[in-house]
Backbone bond lengths (Angstrom), bond angles and torsions (degrees), N, CA, C in turn:
res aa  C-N    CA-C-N  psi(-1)  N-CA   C-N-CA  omega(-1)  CA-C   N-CA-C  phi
1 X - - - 1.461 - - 1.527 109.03 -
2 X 1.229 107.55 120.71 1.177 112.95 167.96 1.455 145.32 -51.65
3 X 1.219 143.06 73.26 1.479 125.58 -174.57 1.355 129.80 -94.14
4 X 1.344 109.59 132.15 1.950 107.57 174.92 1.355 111.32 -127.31
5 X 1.760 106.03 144.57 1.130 107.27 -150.05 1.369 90.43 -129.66
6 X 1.337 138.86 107.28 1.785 123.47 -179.88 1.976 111.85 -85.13
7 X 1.274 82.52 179.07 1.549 92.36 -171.94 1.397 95.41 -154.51
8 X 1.280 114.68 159.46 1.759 133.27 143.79 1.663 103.74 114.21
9 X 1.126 119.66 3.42 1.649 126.87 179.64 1.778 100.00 -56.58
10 X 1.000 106.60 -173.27 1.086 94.01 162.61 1.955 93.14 144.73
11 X 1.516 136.04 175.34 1.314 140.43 172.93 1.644 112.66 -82.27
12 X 1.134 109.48 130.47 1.720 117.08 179.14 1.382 108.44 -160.08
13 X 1.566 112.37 151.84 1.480 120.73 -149.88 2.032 91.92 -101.95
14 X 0.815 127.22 154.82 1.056 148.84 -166.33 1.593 104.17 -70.16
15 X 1.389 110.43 121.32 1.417 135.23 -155.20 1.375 119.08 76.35
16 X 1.561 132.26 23.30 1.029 130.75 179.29 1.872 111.79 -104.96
17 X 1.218 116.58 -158.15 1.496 108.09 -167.72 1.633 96.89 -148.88
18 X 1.528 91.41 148.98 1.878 94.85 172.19 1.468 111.11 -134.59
19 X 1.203 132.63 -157.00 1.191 121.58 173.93 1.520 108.22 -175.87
20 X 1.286 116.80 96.80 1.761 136.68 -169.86 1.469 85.31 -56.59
21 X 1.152 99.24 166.78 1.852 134.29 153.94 1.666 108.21 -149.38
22 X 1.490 90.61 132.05 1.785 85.07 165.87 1.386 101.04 -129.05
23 X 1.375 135.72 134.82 1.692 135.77 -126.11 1.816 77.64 -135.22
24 X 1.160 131.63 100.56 1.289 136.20 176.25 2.042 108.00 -75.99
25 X 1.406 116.25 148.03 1.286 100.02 174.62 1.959 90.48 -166.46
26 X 1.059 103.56 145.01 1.380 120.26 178.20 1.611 125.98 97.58
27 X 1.785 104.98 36.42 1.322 125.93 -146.44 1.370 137.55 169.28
28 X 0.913 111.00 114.79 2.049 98.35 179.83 1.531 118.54 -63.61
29 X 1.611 87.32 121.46 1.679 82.24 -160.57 1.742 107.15 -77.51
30 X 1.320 125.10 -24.78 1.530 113.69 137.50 1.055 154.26 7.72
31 X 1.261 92.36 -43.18 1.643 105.73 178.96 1.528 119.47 -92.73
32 X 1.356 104.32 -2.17 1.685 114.31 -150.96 1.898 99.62 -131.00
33 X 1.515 93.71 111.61 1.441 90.26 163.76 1.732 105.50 -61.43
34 X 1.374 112.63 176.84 1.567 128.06 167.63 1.329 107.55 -148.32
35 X 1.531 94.44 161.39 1.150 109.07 -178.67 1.670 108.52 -154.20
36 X 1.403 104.85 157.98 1.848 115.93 -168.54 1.541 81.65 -117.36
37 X 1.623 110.03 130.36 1.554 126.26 157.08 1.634 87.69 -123.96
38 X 1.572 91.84 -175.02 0.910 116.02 -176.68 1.848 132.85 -159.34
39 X 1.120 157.40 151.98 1.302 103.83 -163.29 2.452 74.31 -178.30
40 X 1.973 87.67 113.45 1.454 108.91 -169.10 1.704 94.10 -87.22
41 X 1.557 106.29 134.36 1.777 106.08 151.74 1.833 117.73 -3.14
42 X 1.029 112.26 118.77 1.585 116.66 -167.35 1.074 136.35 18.64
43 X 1.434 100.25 63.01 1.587 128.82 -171.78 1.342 100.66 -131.65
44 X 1.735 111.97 145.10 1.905 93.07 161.83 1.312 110.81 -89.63
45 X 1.225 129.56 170.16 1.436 153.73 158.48 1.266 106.69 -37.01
46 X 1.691 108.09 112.43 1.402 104.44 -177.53 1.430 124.58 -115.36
47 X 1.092 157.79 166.59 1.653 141.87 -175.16 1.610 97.77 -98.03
48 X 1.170 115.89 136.32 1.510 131.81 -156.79 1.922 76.62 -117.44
49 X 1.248 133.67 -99.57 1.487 164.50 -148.73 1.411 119.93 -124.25
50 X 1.405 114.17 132.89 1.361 112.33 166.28 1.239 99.26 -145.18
51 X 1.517 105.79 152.50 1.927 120.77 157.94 1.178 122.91 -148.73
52 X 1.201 95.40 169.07 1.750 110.97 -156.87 1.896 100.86 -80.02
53 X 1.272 90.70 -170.98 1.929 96.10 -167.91 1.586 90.39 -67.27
54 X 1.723 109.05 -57.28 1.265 95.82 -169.85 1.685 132.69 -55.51
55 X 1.291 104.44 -40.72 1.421 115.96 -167.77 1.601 114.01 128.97
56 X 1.747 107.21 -27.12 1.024 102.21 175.06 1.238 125.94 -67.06
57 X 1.043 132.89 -29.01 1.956 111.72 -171.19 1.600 87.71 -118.26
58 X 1.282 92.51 157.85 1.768 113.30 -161.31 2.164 97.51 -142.07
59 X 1.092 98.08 138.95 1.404 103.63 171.46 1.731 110.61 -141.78
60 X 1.301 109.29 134.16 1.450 120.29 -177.14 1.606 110.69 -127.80
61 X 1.581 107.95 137.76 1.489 118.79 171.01 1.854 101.65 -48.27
62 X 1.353 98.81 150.65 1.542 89.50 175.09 1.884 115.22 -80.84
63 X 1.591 103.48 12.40 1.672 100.57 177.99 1.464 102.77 -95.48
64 X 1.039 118.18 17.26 1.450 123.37 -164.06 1.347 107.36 -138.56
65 X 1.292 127.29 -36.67 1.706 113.84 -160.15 1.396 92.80 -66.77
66 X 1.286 109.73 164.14 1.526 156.88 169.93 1.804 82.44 62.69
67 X 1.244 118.78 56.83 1.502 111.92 178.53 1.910 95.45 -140.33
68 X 1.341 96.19 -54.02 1.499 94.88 -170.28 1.668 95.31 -132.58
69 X 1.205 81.62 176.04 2.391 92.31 -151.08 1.687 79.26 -124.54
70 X 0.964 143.64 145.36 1.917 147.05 103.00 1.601 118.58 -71.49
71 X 1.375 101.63 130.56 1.212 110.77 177.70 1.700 99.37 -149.13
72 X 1.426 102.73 174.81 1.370 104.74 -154.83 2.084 94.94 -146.11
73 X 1.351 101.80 154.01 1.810 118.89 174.30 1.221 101.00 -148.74
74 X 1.535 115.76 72.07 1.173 121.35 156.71 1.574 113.50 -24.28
75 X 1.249 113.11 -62.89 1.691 110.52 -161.84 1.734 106.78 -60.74
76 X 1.586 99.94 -30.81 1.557 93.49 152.97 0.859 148.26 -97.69
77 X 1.700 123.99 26.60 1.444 147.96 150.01 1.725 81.84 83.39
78 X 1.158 146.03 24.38 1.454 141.72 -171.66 1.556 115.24 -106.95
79 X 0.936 128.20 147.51 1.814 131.65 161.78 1.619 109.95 -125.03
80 X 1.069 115.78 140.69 1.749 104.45 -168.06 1.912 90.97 -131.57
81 X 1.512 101.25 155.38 1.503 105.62 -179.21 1.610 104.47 -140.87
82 X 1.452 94.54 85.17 1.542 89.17 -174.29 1.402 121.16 -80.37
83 X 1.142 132.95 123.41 1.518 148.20 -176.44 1.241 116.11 -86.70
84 X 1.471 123.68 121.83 1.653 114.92 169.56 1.839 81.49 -141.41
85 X 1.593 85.62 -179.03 1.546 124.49 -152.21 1.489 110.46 14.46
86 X 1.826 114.75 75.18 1.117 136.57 172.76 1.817 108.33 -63.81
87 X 1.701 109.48 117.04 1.497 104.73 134.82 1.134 148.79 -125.06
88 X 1.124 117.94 -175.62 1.798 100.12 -163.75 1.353 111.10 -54.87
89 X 1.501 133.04 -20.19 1.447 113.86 175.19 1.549 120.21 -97.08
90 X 1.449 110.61 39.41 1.783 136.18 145.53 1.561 117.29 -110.48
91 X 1.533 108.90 18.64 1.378 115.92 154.11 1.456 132.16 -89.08
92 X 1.271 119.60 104.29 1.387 133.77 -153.83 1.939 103.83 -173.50
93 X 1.589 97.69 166.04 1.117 103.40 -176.04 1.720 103.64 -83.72
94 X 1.713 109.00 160.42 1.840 87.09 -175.64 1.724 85.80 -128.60
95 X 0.962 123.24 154.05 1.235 130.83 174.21 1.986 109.42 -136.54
96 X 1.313 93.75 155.12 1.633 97.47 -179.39 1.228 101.24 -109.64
97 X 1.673 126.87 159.96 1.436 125.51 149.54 1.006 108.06 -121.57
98 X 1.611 119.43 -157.57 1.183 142.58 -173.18 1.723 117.43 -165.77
99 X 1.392 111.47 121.03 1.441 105.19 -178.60 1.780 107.75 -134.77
100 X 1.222 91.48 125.26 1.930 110.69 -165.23 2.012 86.46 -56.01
101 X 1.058 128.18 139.67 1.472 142.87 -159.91 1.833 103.70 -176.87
102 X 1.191 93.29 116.22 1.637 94.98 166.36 1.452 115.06 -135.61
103 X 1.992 100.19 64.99 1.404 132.76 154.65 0.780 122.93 -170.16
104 X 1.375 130.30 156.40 1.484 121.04 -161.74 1.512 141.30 -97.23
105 X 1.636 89.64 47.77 1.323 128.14 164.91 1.852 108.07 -44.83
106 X 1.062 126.60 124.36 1.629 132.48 160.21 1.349 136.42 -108.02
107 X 1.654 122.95 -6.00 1.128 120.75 -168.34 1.793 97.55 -122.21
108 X 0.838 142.28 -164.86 1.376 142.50 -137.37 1.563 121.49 128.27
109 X 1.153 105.03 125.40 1.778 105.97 168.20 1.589 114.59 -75.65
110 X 1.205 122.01 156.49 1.181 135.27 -177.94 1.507 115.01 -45.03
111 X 1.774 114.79 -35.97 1.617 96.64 -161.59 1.841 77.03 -121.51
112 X 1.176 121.54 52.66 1.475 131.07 130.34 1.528 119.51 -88.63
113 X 1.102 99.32 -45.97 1.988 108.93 177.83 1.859 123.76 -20.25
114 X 0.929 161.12 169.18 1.263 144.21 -159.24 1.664 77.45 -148.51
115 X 1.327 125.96 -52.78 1.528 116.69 -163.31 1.086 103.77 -132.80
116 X 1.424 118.20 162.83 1.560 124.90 173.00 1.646 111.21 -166.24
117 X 1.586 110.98 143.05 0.785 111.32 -173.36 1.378 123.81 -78.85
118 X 1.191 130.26 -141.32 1.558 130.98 178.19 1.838 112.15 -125.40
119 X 1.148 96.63 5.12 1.285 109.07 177.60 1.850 146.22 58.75
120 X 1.066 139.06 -173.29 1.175 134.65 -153.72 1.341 117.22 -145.88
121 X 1.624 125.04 100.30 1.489 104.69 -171.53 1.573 108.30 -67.40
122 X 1.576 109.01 161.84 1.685 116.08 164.59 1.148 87.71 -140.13
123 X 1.669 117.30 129.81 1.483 128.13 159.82 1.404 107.79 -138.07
124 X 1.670 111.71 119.89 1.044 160.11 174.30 1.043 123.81 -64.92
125 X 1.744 131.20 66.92 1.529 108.43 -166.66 1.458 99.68 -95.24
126 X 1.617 95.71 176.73 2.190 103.97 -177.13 1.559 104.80 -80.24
């Protein structure tokens, strides 16, 4: 069974930067595309980032590209979502998944996902 556990949320003032980790364990994280959603106070759950097993192909919401990067250390079971020039409407909870894939498929809808973590607040003030 798969578990992911994120980290690095945390309060930051608007134009500043953070940088998630979601620390995978009970599994080769290899095998599993990922992906960063995210999902604000009466909002649905939205797909922020996804990538493939390798690392090579990367896909971003268009409210996000050239804003935040996904990258991945397999050997450290890790996926990271680094965030810069944060504003308050990238305040929301962020959660990671994981979906068992053996190709190097990266994008996926939400209730494809196989695992997910419990997520990470980021709040963004002006």
């Amino acid at each position: 069974q798969m578990q992911l556990v994120e980290s690095g949320g945390g309060l930051v003032q608007a134009g500043g930067s953070l940088r998630l980790a979601c620390v995978a364990s009970g599994g080769n994280l290899s095998i599993y595309a990922m992906g960063w959603f995210r999902q604000a106070p009466g909002k649905e759950r939205e797909f922020v980032a996804g990538i493939s097993r390798s690392g090579r192909s990367t896909l971003y919401a268009d409210s996000v590209k050239g804003q935040f990067t996904i990258s991945r250390e397999n050997a450290k079971t890790t996926v990271y979502l680094q965030m810069n020039s944060l504003t308050p409407e990238d305040t929301a909870r962020y959660h990671c998944a994981a979906k068992v894939i053996s190709t190097s498929a990266y994008y996926f809808a939400s209730n494809q996902y196989n695992y997910w973590g419990q997520g990470t607040q980021v709040t963004v003030t002006p």
